[in-house]
C-alpha positions in Angstrom: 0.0 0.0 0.0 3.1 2.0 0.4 3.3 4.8 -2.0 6.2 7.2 -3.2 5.6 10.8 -2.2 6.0 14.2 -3.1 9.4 13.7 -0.9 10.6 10.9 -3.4 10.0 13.5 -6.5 12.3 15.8 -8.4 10.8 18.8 -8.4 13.0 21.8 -8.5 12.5 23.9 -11.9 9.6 21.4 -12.8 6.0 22.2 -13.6 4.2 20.3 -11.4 -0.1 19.3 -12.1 -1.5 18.5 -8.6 -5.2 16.7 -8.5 -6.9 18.9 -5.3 -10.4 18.0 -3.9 -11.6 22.3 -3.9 -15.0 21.0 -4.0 -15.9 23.2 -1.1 -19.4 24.1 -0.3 -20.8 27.9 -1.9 -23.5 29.7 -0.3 -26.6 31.5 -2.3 -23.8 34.5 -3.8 -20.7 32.0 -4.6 -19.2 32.4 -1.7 -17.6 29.8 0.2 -19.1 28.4 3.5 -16.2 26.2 4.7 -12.6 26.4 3.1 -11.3 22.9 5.0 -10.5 21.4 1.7 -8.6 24.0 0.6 -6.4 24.5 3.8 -6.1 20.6 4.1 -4.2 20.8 0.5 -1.8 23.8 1.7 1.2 21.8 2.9 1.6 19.5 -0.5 1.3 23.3 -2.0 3.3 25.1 0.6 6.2 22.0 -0.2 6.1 22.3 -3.8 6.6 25.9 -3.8 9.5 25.8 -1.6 11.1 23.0 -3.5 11.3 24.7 -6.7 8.3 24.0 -8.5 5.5 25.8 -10.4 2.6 24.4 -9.5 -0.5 23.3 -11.4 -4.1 22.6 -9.8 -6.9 20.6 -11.2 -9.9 20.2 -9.6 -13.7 19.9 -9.9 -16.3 22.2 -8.3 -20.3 20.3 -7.7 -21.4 18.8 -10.5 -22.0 20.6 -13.8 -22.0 16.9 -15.9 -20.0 17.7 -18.3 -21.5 21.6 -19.1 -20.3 25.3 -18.7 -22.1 26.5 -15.3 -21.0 30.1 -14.9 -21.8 29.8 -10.8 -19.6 26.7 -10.5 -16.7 28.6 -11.9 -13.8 28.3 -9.7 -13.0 32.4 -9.0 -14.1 32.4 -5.4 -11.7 29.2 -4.9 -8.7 30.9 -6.4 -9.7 34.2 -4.3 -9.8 32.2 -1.0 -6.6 30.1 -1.9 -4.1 33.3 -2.4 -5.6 35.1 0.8 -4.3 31.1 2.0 -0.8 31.3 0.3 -0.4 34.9 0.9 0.7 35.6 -3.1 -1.1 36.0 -6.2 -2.8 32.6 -8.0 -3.5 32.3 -12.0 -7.0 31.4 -12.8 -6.9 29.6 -15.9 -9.9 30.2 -18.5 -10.4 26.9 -18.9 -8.6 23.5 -17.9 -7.3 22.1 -21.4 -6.5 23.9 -24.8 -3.7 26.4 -26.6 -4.5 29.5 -23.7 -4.2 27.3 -21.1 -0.9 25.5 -22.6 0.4 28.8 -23.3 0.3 30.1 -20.0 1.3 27.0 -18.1 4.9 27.1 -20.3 5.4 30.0 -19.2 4.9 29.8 -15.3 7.9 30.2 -13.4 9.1 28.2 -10.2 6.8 29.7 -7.4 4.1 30.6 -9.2 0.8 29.1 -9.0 -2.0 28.2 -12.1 -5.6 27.1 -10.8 -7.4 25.2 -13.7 -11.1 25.7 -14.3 -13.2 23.3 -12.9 -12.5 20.1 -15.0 -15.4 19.3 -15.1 -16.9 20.9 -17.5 -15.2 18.3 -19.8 -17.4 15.8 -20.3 -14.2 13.7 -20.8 -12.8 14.2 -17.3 -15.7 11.4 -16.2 -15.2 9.5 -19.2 -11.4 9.3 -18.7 -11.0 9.9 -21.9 -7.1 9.2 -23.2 -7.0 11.9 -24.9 -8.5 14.8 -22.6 -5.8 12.8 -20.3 -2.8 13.5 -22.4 -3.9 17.4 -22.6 -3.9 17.8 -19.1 -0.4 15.9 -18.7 1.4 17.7 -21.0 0.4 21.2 -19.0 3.6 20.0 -16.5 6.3 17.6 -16.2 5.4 15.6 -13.1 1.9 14.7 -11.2 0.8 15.0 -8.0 -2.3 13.4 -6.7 -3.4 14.9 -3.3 -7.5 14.5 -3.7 -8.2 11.3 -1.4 -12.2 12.5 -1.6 -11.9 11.4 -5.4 -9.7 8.6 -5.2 -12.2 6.7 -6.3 -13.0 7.9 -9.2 -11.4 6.5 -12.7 -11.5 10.0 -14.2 -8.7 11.4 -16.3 -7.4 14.2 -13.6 -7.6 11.1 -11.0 -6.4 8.3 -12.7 -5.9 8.8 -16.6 -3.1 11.5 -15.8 -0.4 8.9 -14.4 -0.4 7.0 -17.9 1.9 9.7 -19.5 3.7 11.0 -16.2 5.1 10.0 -13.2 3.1 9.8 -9.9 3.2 10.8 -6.3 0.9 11.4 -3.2 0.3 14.1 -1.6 0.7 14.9 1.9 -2.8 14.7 2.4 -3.4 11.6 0.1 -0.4 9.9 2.0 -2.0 11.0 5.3 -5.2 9.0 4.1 -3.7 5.8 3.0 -1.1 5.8 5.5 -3.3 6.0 8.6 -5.9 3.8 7.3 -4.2 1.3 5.6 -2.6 0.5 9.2 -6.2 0.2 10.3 -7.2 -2.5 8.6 -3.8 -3.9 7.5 -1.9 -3.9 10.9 -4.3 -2.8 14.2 -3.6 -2.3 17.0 -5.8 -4.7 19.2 -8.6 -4.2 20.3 -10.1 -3.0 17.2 -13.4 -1.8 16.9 -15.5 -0.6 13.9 -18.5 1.9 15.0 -21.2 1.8 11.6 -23.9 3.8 11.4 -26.6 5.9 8.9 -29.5 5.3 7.3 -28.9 1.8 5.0 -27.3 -1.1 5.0 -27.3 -1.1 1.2 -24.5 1.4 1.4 -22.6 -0.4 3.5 -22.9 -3.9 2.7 -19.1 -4.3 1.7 -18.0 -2.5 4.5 -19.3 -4.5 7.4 -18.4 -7.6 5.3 -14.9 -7.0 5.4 -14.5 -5.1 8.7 -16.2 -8.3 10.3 -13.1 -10.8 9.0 -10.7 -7.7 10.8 -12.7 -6.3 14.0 -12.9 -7.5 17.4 -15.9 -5.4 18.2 -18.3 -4.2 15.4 -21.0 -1.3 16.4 -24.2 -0.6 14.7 -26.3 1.9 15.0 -28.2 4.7 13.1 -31.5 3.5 11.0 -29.5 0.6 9.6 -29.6 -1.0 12.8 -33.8 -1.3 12.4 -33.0 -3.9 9.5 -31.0 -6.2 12.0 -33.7 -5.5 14.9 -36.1 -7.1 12.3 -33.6 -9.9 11.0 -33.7 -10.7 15.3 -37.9 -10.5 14.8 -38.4 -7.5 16.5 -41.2 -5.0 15.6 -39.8 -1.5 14.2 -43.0 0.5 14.0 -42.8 3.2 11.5 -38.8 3.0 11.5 -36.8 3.1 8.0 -36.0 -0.8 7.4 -34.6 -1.9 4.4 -37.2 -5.3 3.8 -34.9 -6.3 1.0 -31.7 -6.9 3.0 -33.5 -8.4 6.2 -31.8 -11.6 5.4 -28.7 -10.4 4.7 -28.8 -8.7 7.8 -29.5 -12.4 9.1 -26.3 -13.9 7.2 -24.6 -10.5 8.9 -25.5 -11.5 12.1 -24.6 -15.2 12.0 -21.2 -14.4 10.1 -20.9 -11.5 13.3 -21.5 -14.3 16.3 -20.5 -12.4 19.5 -18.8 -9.7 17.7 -21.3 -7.8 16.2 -23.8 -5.6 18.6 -27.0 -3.8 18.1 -28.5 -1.2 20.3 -30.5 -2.6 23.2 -32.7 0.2 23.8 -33.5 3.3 21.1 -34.9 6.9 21.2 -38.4 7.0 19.3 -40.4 9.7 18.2 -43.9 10.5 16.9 -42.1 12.0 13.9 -38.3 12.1 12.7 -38.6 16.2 13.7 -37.8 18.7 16.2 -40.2 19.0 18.4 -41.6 16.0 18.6 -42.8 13.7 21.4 -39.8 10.7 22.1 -39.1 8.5 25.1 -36.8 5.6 25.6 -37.7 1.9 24.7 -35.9 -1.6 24.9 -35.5 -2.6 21.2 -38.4 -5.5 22.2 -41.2 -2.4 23.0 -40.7 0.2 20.2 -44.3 1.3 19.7 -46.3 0.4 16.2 -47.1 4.4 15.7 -43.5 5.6 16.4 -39.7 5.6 14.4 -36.5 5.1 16.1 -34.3 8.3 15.9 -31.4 7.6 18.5 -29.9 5.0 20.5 -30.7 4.7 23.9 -29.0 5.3 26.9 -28.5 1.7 27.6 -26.5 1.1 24.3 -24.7 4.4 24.8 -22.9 3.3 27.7 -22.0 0.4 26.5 -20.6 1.4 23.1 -18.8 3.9 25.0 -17.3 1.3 27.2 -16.1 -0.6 24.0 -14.6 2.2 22.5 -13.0 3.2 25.5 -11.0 -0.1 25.8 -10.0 -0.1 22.3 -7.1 0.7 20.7 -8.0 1.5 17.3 -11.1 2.7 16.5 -13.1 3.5 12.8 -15.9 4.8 12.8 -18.4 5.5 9.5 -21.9 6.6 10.1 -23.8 8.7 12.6 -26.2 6.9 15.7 -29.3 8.7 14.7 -30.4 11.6 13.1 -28.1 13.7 14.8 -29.0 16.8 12.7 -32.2 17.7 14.9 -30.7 18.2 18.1 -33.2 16.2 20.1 -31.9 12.9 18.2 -28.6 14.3 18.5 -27.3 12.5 21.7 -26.1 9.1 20.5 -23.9 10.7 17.6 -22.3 13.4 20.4 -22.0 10.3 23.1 -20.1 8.3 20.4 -18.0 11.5 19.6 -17.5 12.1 22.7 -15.8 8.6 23.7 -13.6 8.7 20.6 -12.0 12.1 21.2 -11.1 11.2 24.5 -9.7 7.6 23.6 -6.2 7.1 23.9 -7.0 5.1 20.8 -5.9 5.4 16.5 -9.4 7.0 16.0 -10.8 7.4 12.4 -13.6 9.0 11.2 -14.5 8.5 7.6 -17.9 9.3 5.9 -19.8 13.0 5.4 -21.9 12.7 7.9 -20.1 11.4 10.4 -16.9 13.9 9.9 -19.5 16.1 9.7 -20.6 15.4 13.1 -17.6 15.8 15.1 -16.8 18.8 12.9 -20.1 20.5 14.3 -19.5 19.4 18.0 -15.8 21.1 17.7 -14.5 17.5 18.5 -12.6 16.7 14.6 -8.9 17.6 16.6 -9.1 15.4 19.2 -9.6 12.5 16.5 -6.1 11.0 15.1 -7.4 11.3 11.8 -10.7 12.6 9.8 -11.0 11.5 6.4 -11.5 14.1 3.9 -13.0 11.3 1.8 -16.7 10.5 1.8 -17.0 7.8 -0.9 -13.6 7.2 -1.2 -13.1 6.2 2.9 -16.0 4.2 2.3 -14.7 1.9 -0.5 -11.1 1.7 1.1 -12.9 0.2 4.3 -14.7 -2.3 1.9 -11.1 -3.4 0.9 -11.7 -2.4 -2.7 -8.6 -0.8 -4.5 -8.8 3.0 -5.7 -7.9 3.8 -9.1 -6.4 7.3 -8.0 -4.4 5.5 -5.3 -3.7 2.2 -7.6 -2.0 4.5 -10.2 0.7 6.1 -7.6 4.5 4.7 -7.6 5.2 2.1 -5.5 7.5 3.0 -2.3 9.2 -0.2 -3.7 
């Protein structure tokens, strides 16, 4: 899993194209709301700068599929990022074609060129060879440091490292670093916490977290589908009927390792407001949904996590975005920043969480990959990380 680095590259006098993850959230006027992705990319930057390099960003911005969309333009990104860097950044008019070739030969070592958002190529998606080439021939040397689209098999990810040599980022190395030690090498106990709304989304996850855990943790409305693989009523809870049985095979393949909440939090509806009180999982009412774990399974999750030593967790308890269902999620965030445990948090919502309760730098490491997190915990390999030189 080892990759070379940024440390292992050549760099001085070289133009180098860096993949970024700048898909930061814009409010109503363009502006941005939170500029974590950006600062998380500033030491790769920072390092490239100092060694010599001119440096070349490509990133996307939302999703314009393929089309021109004037408010997903990349001008408030390239604002925020010299404000960051303290110098002047070139916006590019677009990311490909003579302009953009013209003034990337010409940057000097220290300067820095911002692409437009890629895409807006249809071919970025489609990995298209050739939209691939165009883009590698902008530098001499690539630098992937986007682990939130590591995922992907699109040309700036993936298709790129065909015609040049490439490296990880800081921030990708970070990534694959911490959680390949996770799962490849843990420290024992290890314990997976898994929550949100399906177990659909997650089905490779717990399958191979359950061959590698010593403790796995469900919660959130996924855990309704197991409560009604163990015959229990759910009232008017979210259960996936579909995947009740292989909720079943979950359970059986999970023996004493797996555990479900023992009591939940329902309400009359999944809103503020509403009426709730605390049931066993064997007395949730026919005219109510569960929104929370319960007190019950709180403290003993807690206590699990407590004793571990490496702890990932994906998913929130409940739906910890209306405060009143919020407690299960904070409880859980809680006991993992004040582990003495590897803690990682992968997942939107879950980073989210701890991000919101002002808990994300007590945690060894939160993923800036969503989708990406979630497929390295399946085990699957990433084409932006599979396409990276060996440390070997």
């Amino acid at each position: 899993m080892a990759k070379q680095t940024i440390r292992d590259a050549d760099v001085s006098g070289k133009r180098v194209l860096v993949r970024v993850d700048f898909n930061v959230p814009l409010d109503k006027q363009g502006r941005i709301t939170d500029d974590t992705r950006i600062r998380a990319a500033l030491p790769t930057i920072q390092y490239l700068l100092q060694h010599g390099a001119a440096v070349i960003l490509v990133t996307h911005l939302g999703r314009p599929d393929g089309k021109v969309v004037d408010k997903l333009r990349l001008d408030p990104v390239a604002r925020r990022l010299e404000e960051l860097l303290g110098g002047t950044v070139i916006k590019a008019p677009d990311s490909v074609g003579p302009e953009v070739r013209q003034i990337a030969s010409g940057l000097r070592p220290g300067q820095v060129l911002l692409l437009e958002n890629v895409r807006f190529h249809p071919e970025e998606e489609a990995n298209d060879a050739v939209f691939a080439r165009q883009l590698a021939e902008l530098a001499d040397v690539y630098v992937d440091d986007a682990f939130g689209t590591a995922h992907r098999a699109h040309a700036s990810t993936s298709g790129v490292a065909a015609y040049r040599p490439a490296y990880a980022g800081f921030l990708m190395e970070k990534e694959i670093d911490t959680m390949g030690r996770a799962l490849e090498n843990p420290e024992r106990p290890f314990v997976a916490l898994i929550g949100g709304a399906k177990v659909s989304t997650k089905i490779g996850v717990l399958n191979n977290l359950l061959d590698k855990v010593d403790r796995l943790l469900i919660g959130g409305a996924m855990a309704n589908t197991f409560l009604r693989a163990q015959a229990y009523d759910t009232g008017k809870s979210l259960v996936e009927e579909d995947k009740v049985g292989l909720a079943e095979e979950l359970l059986r393949k999970g023996d004493e390792k797996l555990l479900l909440p023992v009591d939940v939090v329902v309400a009359s509806k999944p809103e503020a407001g509403a009426e709730t009180k605390v049931v066993p999982v064997s007395g949730i009412p026919a005219e109510m949904l569960v929104v929370d774990i319960g007190p019950e399974t709180i403290q003993t999750y807690a206590d699990v996590v407590a004793n571990a030593k490496t702890v990932v967790w994906n998913g929130p308890m409940g739906i910890f975005e209306v405060p009143e269902f919020a407690r299960g999620t904070r409880a859980m965030a809680e006991a993992l920043a004040s582990s003495q445990a590897l803690s990682i948090v992968g997942g939107g919502d879950s980073v989210a969480a701890v991000e919101q309760m002002g808990l994300a730098d007590k945690i060894t490491h939160v993923s800036t990959g969503g989708g990406a997190s979630l497929e390295f915990l399946e085990g699957r390999t990433l084409p932006g990380v599979e396409v990276l030189r060996n440390a070997d």
